[in-house]
TORKOL-4160 file (C-alpha; in steps of 0.2 Angstrom, whole numbers, padded with zeros to 4 digits, m for minus):
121
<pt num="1" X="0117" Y="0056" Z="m0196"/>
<pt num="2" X="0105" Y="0040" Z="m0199"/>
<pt num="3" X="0091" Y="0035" Z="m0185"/>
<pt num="4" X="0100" Y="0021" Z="m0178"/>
<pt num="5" X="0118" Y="0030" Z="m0175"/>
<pt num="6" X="0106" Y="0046" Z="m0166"/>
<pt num="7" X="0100" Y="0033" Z="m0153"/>
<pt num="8" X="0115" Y="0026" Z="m0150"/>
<pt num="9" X="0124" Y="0042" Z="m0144"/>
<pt num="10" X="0109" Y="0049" Z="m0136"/>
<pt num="11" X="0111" Y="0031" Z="m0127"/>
<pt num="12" X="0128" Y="0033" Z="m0124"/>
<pt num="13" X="0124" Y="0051" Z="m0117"/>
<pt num="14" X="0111" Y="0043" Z="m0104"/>
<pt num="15" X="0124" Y="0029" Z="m0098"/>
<pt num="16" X="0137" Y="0043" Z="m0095"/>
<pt num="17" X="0126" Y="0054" Z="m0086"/>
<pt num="18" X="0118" Y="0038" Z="m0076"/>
<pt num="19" X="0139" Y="0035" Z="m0071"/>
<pt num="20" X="0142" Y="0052" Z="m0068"/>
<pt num="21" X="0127" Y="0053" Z="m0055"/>
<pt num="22" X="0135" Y="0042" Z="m0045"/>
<pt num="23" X="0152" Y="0048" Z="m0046"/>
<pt num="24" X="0158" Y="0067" Z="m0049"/>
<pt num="25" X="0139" Y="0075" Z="m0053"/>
<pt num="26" X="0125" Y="0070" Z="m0043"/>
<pt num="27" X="0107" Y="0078" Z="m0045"/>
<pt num="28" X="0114" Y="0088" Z="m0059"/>
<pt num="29" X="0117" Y="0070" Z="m0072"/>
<pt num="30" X="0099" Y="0065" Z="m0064"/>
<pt num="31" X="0093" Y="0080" Z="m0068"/>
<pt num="32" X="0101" Y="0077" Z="m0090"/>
<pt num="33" X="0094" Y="0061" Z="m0088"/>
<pt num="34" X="0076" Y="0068" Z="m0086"/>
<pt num="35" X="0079" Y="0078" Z="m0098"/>
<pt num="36" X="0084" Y="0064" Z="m0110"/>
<pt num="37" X="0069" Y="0056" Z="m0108"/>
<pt num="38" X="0059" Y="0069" Z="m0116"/>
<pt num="39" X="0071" Y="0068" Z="m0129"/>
<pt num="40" X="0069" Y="0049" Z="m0132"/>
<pt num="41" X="0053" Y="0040" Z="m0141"/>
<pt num="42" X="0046" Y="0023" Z="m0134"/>
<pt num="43" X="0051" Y="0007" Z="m0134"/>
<pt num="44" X="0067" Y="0016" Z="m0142"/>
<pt num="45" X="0087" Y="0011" Z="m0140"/>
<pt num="46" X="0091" Y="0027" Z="m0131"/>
<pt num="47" X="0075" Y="0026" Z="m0122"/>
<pt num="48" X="0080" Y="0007" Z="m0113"/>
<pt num="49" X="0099" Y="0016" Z="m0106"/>
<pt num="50" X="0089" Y="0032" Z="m0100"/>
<pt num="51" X="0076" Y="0020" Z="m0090"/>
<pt num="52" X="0090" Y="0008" Z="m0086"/>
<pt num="53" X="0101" Y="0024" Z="m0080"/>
<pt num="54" X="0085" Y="0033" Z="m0069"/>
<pt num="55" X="0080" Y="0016" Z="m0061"/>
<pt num="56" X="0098" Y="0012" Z="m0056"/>
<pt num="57" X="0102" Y="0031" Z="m0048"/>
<pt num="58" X="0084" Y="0029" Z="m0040"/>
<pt num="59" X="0088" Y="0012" Z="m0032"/>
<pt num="60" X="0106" Y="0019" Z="m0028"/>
<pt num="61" X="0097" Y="0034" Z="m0018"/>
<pt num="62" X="0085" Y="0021" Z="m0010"/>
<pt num="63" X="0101" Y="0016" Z="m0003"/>
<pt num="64" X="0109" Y="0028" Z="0004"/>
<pt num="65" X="0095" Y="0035" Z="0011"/>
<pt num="66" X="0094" Y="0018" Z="0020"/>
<pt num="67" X="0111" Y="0019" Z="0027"/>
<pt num="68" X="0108" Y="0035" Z="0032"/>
<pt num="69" X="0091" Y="0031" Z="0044"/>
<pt num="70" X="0102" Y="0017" Z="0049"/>
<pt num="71" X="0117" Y="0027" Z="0055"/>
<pt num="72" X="0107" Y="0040" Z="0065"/>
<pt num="73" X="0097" Y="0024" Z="0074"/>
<pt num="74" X="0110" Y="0013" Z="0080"/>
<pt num="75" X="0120" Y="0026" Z="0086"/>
<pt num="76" X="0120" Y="0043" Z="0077"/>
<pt num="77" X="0132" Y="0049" Z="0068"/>
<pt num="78" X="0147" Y="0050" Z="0085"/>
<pt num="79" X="0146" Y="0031" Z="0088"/>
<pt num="80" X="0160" Y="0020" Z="0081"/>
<pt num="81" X="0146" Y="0010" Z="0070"/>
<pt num="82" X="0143" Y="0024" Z="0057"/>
<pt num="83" X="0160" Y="0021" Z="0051"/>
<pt num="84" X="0155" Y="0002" Z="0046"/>
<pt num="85" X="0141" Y="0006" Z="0041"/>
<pt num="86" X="0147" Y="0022" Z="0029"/>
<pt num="87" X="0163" Y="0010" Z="0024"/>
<pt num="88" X="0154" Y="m0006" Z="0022"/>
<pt num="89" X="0139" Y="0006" Z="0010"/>
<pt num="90" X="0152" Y="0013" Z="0000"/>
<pt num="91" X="0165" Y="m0001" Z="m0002"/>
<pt num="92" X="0150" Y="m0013" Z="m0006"/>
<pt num="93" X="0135" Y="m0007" Z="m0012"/>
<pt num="94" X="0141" Y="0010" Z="m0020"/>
<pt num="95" X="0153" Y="0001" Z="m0028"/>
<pt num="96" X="0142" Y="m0011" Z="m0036"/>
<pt num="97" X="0133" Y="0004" Z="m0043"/>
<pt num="98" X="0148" Y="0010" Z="m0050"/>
<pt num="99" X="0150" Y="m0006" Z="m0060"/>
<pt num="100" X="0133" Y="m0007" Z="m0065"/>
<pt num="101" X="0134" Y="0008" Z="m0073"/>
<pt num="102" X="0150" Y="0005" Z="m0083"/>
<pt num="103" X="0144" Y="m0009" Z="m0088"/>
<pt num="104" X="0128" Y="m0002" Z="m0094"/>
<pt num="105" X="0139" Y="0011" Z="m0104"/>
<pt num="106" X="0148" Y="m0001" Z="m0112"/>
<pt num="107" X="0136" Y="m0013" Z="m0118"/>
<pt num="108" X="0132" Y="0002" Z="m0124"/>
<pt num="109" X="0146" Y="0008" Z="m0134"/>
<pt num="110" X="0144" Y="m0011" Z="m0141"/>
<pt num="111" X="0127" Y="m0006" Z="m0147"/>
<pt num="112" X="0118" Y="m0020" Z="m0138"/>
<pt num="113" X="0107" Y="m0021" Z="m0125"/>
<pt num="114" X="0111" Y="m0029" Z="m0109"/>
<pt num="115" X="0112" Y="m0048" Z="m0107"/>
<pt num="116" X="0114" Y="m0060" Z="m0092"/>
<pt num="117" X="0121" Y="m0079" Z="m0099"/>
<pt num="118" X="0113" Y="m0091" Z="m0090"/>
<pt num="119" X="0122" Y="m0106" Z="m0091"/>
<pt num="120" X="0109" Y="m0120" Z="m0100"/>
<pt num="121" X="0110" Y="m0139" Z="m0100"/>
């Protein structure tokens, strides 16, 4: 198997488990994704979807540890806010890192790294 096919399913490997964290397996897929970057060398394909992957699950955690402090002070946890609150987290925010993720993993799969167009004159 050459270099550059290697990276790119180690890559592909880190997008998953950065996905799956936030979905089916979470700490355990954090827990691959530290693993992977031991695996990965600097400045690397695989490395960039492993750091992209850790840094989106970190801020994803931010998060929901924010919602959380916010549901237990305006209310606690029996007040009819914590369901907007947990709704609104999950239906927006989550959400949005779900489809980060899936887009990470396929722009991935294309073999490129992620691009923003911004529209020029």
């Amino acid at each position: 198997m050459k270099n550059d096919e290697l990276q790119q399913k180690q890559a592909s490997h880190a997008a998953l488990a950065s996905l799956l964290n936030l979905t089916l397996f979470p700490g355990i897929s954090f827990i691959v994704l530290l693993l992977l970057y031991k695996k990965t060398l600097p400045g690397s394909f695989d490395r960039y979807y492993v750091v992209l992957g850790i840094k989106t699950n970190v801020w994803a955690a931010i998060a929901l540890f924010l919602v959380s402090g916010l549901m237990v002070v305006f209310g606690g946890f029996y007040s009819p806010w914590t369901w907007v609150y947990v709704l609104s987290y999950f239906m927006f925010v989550h959400s949005m890192f779900i489809l980060f993720a899936t887009w990470a993993l396929t722009r991935c799969w294309a073999g490129g790294r992620l691009k923003i167009n911004v529209l020029s004159k």
